[in-house]
N, C-alpha and C positions, 0 to 999 in steps of 0.2 A: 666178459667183454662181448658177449654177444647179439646187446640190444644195443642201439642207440642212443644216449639221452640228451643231445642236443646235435640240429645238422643246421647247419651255416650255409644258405644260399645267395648269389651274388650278394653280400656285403659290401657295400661301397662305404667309404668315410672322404667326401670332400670339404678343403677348407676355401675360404673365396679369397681372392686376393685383394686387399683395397688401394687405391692410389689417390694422390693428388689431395685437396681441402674437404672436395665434394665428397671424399670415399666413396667413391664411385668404383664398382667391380669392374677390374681389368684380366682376372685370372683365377684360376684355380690351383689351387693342389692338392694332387689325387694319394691322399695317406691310406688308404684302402681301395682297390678298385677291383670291385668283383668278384674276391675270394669266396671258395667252398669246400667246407670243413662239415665232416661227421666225425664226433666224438663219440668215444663208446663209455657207455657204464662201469665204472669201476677201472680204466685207463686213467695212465698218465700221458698226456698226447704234446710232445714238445712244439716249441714253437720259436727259428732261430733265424736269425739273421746278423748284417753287419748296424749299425746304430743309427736308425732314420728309416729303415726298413718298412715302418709300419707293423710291430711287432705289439708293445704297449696300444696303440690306437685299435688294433685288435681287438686284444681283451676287455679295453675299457667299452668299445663301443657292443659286443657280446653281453654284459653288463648292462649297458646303458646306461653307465657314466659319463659318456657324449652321445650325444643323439648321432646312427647311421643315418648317412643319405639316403639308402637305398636297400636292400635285401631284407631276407627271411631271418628269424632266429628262434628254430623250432627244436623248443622246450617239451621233450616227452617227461609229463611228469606222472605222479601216482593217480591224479585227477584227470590224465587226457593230457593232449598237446595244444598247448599253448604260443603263439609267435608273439616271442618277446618285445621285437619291434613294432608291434602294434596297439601293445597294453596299454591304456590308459592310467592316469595316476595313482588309483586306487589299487588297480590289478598288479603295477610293477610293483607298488608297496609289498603288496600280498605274495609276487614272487621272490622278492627278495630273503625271503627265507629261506630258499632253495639255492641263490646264487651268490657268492661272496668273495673276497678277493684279498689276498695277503701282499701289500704295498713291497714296491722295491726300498725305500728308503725307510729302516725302523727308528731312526733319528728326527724323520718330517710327519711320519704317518701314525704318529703320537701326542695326542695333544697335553705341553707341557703342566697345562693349569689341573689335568684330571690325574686321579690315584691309579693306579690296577685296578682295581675293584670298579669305578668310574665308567677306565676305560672297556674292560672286555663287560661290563654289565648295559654298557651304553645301548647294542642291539638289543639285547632281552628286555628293554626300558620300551624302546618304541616300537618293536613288534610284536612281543610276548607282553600275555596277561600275570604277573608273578607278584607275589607279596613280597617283600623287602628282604622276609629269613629265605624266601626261595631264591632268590633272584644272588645272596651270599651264597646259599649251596652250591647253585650252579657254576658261581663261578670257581670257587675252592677247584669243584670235578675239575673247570678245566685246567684251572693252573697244576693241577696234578698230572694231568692229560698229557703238558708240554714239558714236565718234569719240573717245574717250581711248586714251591709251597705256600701253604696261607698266610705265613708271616710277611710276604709280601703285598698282601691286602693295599695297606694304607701308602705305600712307597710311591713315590713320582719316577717318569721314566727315565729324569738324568741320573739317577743315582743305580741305573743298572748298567750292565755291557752290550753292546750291539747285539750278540748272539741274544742274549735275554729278552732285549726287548722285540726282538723278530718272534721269540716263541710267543710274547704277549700280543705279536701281531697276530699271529697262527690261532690264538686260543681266542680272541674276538672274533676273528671269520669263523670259527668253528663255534660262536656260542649258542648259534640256532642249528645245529645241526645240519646244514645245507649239504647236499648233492654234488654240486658243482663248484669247485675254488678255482680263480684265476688265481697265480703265484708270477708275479710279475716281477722278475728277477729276481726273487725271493732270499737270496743266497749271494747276488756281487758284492755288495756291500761290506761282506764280512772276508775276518780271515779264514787260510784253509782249510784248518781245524775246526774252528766253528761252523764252517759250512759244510761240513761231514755230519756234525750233532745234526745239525737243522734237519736237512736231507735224511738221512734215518728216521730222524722224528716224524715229517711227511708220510714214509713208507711206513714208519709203523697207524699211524691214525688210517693210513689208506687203508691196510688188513684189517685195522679193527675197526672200523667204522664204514668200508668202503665207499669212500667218497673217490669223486671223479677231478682231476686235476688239468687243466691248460697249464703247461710250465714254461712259460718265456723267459729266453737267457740268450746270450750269446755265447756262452760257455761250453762247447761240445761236450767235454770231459764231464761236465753237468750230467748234461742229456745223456749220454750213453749209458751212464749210472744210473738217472732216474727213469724215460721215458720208455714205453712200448712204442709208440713211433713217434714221426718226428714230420713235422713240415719246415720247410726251409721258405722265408720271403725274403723279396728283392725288388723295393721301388713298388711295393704294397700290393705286391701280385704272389700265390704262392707259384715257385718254380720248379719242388721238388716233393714227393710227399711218399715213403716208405717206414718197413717196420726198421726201427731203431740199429740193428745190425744189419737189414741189408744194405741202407744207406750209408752205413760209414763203411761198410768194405767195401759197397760197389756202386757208389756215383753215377749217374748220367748226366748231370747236367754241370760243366764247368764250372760255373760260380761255386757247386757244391764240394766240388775237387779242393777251387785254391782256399777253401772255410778248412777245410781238414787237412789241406798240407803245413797250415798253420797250428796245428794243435802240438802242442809241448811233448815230445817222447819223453816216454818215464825212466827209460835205458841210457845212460851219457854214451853208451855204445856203440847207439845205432844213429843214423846220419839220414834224414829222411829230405830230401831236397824238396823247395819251397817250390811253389806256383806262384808265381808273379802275378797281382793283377794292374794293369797299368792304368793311369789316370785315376778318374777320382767317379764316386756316384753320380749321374747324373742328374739334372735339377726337376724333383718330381711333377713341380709346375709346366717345365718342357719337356717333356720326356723325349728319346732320338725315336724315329719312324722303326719299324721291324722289331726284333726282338730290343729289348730293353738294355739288353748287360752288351750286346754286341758292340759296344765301343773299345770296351774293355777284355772280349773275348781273345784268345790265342788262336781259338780255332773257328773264329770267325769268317763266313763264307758270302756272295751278293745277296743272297736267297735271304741273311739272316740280318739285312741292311733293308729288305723292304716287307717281307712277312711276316708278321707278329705268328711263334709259334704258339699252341696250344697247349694245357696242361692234360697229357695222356697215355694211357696206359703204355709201359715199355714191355714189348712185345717177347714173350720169352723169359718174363725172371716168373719165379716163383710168388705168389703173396701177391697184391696191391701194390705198381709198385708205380708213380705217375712222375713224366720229365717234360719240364715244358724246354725242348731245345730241337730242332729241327733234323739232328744229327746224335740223337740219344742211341738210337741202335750201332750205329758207325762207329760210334769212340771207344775207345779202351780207356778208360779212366782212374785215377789212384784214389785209393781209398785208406783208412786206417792202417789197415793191416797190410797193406802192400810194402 
């Protein structure tokens, strides 16, 4: 994890708002505004929030599965760095062998009319040159990759189990080899259990293949098992960004407190009291003046009513460790282990 292979500068993703017959723009909403992320090579870099965060719009527009509004998306590849948001049709073709993404839902992200074979051969059809006996080998490797077998060649995807057809999602995004997977809740969908297999399986293709992973979930207990670090958003701005341990022990930013006073103790034990947050998310097309969550904060101050804080370094921890809250140094704040 010592290079870079892709850094994310101001990313914006706006949607317009329409009104009236004319559809005439009255508004916007800002489902990305200005985020900046470096991923490193061979990381799993989380990516968490509560649901409307702008966590998926993310990924998809990293991708460009939706066209960003605005920012950089710079691709260090084996050829040079490339800014993804500026590729033209032929070139994102040609990148897309490098970047791939394992859908949240393995029930919609399947199409029901194709086989296995079909489906994880469908990349290697449009972007690889392969004869038909190659194009069956390769796929065999992968289903052996995610632990199925070739007798599932000719099978359609309802006659498997969620977990199953998540690996057949996993062994599609991996059938060109790529560098980079978005895993786009890759794991809600399923039970406990199965989402133990999945997750393993990840980690193992990671060691043996070292691919580089975005893993968006709401799930902390997820993240702390899967990622090296972790970004936290809120209202499509990142507000928190640390290595994966120091952020669940030690929080600076409120919002990041009451994510983790929520997380289920494994001990019937031990008695962890909750962080309240009051009201509800604000509506991204208004957003309130000054910081963002401050409606909702406890420790909300005037200062944090009319200054939008910054996302920056907290002074004192160990590692990288950034808080966008105006009062990151001042707080004591609970974390996992407290």
């Amino acid at each position: 994890m010592s290079t870079p292979l892709l850094e994310i500068k101001g990313l914006s993703k706006r949607f317009p708002i329409h009104s009236g017959l004319s559809r005439r723009v009255t508004g916007e909403v800002r489902a990305i505004d200005g985020i900046d992320l470096t991923i490193m090579r061979g990381e799993t870099l989380g990516l968490v929030g509560e649901s409307g965060c702008g966590k998926s719009t993310t990924g998809r527009a990293i991708l460009r599965a939706i066209e960003p509004t605005a920012g950089e998306i710079l691709f260090h590849g084996e050829d040079g760095t490339v800014d993804v948001a500026k590729l033209g049709r032929t070139d994102l073709k040609r990148i897309r062998r490098k970047m791939q993404m394992v859908f949240q839902d393995p029930y919609a992200s399947l199409n029901p009319r194709m086989n296995v074979e079909a489906i994880i051969a469908e990349p290697l059809i449009c972007l690889d040159h392969m004869s038909g006996r190659q194009r069956r080998g390769r796929v065999v490797e992968l289903l052996e990759l995610v632990g199925l077998n070739a007798s599932y060649l000719l099978r359609y995807p309802h006659t498997f189990s969620g977990g199953q057809r998540q690996r057949i999602g996993i062994a599609r995004a991996l059938a060109l080899e790529p560098d980079f997977v978005v895993c786009d809740e890759a794991v809600s969908a399923l039970d406990v259990s199965v989402q133990a297999q999945v997750l393993n399986l990840l980690t193992e293709i990671q060691e043996r293949l070292g691919t580089t992973y975005l893993f968006i979930s709401h799930d902390l207990g997820v993240i702390e098992h899967q990622c090296d670090r972790v970004a936290v958003m809120y209202l499509g701005k990142i507000v928190e960004f640390a290595e994966t341990e120091t952020l669940l022990r030690t929080p600076k930013m409120p919002y990041v407190e009451a994510l983790l006073s929520a997380v289920p103790e494994a001990d019937p034990h031990v008695k962890r009291e909750r962080v309240a947050i009051r009201g509800e998310v604000a509506d991204p097309a208004n957003l309130p003046s000054g910081c963002p969550f401050h409606p909702r904060c406890p420790y909300a101050q005037d200062v944090c009513r009319t200054a939008a804080p910054t996302l920056r370094q907290v002074e004192g921890e160990a590692g990288p460790h950034l808080a966008a809250c105006h009062f990151a140094e001042a707080l004591t704040l609970r974390g996992v282990g407290a």
